[in-house]
N, C-alpha and C positions, 0 to 999 in steps of 0.2 A: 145168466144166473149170478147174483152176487153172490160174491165171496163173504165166507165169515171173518171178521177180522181179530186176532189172536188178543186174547187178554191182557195180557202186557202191552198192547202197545200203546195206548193211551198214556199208561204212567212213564211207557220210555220217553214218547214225546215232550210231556212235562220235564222229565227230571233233562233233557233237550236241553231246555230254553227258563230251567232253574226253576220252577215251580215244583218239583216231588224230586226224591232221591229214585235212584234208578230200582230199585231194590219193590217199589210200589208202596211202601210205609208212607203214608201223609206225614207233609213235612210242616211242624210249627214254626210258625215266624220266630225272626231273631227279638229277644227282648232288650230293650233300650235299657240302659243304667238306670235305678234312680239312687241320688248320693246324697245325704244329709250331709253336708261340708261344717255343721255345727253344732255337734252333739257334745254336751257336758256329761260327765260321769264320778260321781263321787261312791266311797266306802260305803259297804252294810256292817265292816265289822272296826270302827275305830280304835280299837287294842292294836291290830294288824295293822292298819291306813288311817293314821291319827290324822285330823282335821288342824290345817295351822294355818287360819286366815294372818297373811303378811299385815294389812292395814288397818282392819279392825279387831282392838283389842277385846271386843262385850261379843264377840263374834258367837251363837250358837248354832251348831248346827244344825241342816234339815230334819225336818221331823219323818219325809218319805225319802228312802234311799235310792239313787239312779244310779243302781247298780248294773253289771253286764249283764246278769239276766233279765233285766228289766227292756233294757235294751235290746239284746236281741230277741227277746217273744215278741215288742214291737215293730221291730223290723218286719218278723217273717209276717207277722199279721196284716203289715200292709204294705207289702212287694217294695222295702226299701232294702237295694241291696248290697251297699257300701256306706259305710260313716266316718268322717273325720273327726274323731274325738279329739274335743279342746280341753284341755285341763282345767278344771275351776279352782276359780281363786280359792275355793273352799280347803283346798290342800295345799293352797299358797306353793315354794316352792318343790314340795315334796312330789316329785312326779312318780312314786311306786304303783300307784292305784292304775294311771294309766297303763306306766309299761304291762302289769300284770291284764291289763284285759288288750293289749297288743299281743300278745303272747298267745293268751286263750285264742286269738280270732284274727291271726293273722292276713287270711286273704281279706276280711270283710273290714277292718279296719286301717287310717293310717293314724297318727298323732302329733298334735302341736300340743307341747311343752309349758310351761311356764320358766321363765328365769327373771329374778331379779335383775332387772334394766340399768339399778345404782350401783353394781358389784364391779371393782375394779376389774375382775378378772372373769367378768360377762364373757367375753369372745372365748375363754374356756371352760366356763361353762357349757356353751353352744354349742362346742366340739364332743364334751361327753354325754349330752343328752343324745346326740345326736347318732353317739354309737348302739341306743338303745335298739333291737329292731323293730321296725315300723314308725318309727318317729322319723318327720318331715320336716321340721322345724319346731318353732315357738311362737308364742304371742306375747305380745306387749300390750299394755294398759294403759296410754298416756293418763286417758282421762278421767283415770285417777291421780293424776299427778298434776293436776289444772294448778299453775302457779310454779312449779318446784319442776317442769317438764324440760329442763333446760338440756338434759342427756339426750335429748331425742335426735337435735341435731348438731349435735356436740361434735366435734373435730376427734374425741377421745371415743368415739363411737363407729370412726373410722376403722377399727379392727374386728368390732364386732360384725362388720357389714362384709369385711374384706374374706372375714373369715365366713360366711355366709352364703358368700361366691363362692367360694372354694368347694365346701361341702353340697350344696345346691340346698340347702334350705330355704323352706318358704317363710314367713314372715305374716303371719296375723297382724293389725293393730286394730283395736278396740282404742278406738280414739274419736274426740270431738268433733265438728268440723272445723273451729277454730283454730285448732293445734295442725292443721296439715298442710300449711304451708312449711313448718318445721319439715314434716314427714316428706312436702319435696325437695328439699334440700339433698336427703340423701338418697331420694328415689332418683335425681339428676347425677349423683356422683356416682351410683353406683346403677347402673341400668341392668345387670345381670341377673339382680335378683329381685325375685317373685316375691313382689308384694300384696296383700288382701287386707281391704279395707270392710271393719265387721259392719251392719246395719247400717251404713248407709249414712256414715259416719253422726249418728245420731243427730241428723238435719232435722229442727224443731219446727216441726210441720204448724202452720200457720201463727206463728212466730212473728213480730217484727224484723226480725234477722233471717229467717228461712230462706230469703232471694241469696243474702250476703255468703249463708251458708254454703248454698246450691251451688253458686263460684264456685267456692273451695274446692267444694270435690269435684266439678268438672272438670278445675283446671291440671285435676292429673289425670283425665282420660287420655293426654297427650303422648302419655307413657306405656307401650305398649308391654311392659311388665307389671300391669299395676290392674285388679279385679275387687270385684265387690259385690260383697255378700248382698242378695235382698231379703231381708231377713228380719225378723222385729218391726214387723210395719205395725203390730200392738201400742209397741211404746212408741213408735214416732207421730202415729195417728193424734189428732186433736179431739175427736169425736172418742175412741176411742170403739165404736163399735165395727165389728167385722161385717164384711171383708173387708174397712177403713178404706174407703174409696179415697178419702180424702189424700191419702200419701200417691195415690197414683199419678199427680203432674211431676212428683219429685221422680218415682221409678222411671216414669216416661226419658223425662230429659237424661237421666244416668245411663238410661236406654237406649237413647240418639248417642249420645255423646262418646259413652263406651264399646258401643258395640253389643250385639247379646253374647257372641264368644268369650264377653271377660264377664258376664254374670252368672252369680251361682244363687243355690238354695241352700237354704237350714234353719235350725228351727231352735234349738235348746236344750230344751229338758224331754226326756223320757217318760211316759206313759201317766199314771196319776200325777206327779212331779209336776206336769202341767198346769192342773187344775189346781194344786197348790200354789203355783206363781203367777194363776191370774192369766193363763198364755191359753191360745186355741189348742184343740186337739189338733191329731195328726191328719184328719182325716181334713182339718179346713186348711190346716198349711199346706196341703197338697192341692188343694180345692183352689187356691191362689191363684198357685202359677198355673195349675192344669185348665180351669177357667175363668174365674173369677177375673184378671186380671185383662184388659179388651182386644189390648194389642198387640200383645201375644200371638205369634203364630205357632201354630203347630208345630214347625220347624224349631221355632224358639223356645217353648218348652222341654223337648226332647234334651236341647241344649243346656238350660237352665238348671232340670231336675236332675241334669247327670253327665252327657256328654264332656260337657265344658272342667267338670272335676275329675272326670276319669283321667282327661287328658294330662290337668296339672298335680294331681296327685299318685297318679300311676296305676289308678284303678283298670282291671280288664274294663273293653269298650263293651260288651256284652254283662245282663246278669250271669253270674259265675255261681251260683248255688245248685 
C-alpha cells in the first residue's frame, strides 16, 4: 500500500537544493539592477536653485522642470532602480539642487558634481564637493573647451588627479573624440582612478573622421580603469532615426575592444523633458540595450543596464526598493 507522502516535503526538498524557502512561501527570483548612470536633474523653483549657465551668457532656462519628483515617478514606473545623477550645466557650478535630491533619496541615488576645470584651486574644490553625501565624483566638459582645453593635460592638473586618488572619485568626461588623446595622458599617470567616458565620445557616425575618431577611443580600452557610457546614440546617429542602427559598428568595436564589464547605460533627461529635447522615451532606451541592439547577450545586458554600475558606483547588486 503506498504511503501518503507529508505536505511539506516537496517544499522541503526545494528549499534543499534552493528553489523555495523552507518555510513553503514560493520564493521570487532575485531582481537584477537596472541603473541609469546618466540622469540630469535641474530646479522647479529658481528663487531656491537659481539656474547659472558658466558658458552661456543668453542662457534661458527649460521650459519643463526635471525635477526629483519627476524623476522618481519615472523610475518606479519603469523598474529603474538606481540613478547617477549628473549635474547640468544648467546650474553650472552651483551643485545645491543636486546635493538636495542626494539627500531626499539617498540609497537610489549617487552624484557627479560639476567644478570648474580653470580654478586654480580645482583640487579643492573636489575635496569639498566630495564631502557632500552621495556624491562620487565630477564631470568635466572638455568639449566645451575645443581650442582653450589645454588644462586637461596640464602638469597643474596633476593635483587634481592626485587628489582624485586619494578620495576615490570618479571622473566623468563629456569630451570629443579628438581631445582624448589629452585625456590619456592623465589616464596613463594616474591609473587609480575611475574614469567614464560620456556618449561615446561623441564619434561622428558616418563622418569622414569617424574611423580616425573610433582610434581614439579604442586606444584607451587598454586601460583597465577607463568605461564608457553607450548612451546618445540619438545624437551620434547619421539617419537620426531609432533604433539608429547605423551607430551599432561603432558600439560593436567599443564592444570587442573594452569589454562589456566596462559598459554602461543612461539616457538624460527625465520623463516629458525628453520629448522636449528631441531624445526617445524611456521605454526605447531600454528597448536598446534590452533588444534592439544584436549582439548583446543576455548575459551582457544584465551587465549593461546595471550590474556593471552597481559595482562602480556602489549601488546594492540587487533592486533595493
Amino acid at each position: 500500500m503506498m504511503k501518503t507522502i507529508p505536505a511539506f516535503l516537496p517544499f522541503l526538498l526545494l528549499a534543499l537544493i534552493g528553489l523555495a524557502p523552507a518555510n513553503g512561501a514560493p520564493e521570487r527570483p532575485a531582481k537584477e539592477p537596472v541603473i541609469d548612470t546618466h540622469m540630469h536633474v535641474w530646479s522647479d523653483d529658481a528663487e531656491k536653485f537659481p539656474f547659472a549657465h558658466p558658458y552661456d551668457p543668453k542662457f534661458t532656462p527649460p521650459k519643463l522642470a526635471a525635477s526629483l519628483d519627476r524623476v522618481v515617478k519615472e523610475m518606479d514606473a519603469h523598474g529603474v532602480s538606481y540613478c547617477v545623477l549628473v549635474q547640468t550645466i544648467s546650474h553650472g557650478w552651483d551643485n545645491r539642487y543636486l546635493a538636495h535630491c542626494l539627500k531626499a533619496e539617498p540609497k537610489r541615488f549617487r552624484g557627479q558634481a560639476l567644478i570648474d576645470p580653470t580654478d586654480p584651486k580645482v583640487a579643492d574644490k573636489l575635496e569639498e564637493v566630495m564631502k557632500i553625501p552621495g556624491m562620487t565624483g565630477v564631470r568635466f566638459s572638455p568639449i566645451y573647451y575645443k581650442g582653450k582645453d589645454d588644462w586637461l593635460d596640464a602638469k597643474a592638473s596633476d593635483a587634481l588627479w592626485k587628489k582624485a586618488e586619494a578620495l576615490g572619485a570618479i571622473f566623468n568626461f563629456f569630451i570629443a573624440a579628438d581631445q582624448l588623446p589629452k585625456l590619456e595622458t592623465m589616464v596613463k599617470r594616474f591609473p587609480k582612478v575611475r574614469v567614464v567616458i560620456d556618449h561615446l565620445a561623441r564619434v561622428e557616425v558616418g563622418s569622414k573622421g569617424e574611423e580616425e575618431q573610433t582610434k581614439k577611443l579604442l586606444a584607451l580600452a587598454k586601460y583597465p580603469n577607463v568605461y564608457v557610457k553607450v548612451s546618445e546614440l540619438m545624437i551620434l546617429s547619421a539617419s537620426k532615426k531609432y533604433p539608429y542602427r547605423d551607430t551599432y559598428p561603432l558600439v560593436k568595436a567599443v564592444y570587442e575592444a573594452f569589454g562589456v564589464e566596462r559598459l554602461l547605460w543612461g539616457t538624460g533627461f527625465p520623463g516629458a523633458t525628453r520629448e522636449q529635447a528631441g531624445r526617445p522615451s524611456l521605454e526605447e532606451e531600454l528597448a536598446l540595450i534590452q533588444k534592439e541592439i544584436p549582439f548583446f547577450t543576455e548575459k551582457d545586458r544584465a551587465k549593461i543596464l546595471g550590474e556593471n554600475a552597481a559595482k562602480l558606483w556602489g549601488f546594492e547588486a540587487k533592486k533595493g526598493k
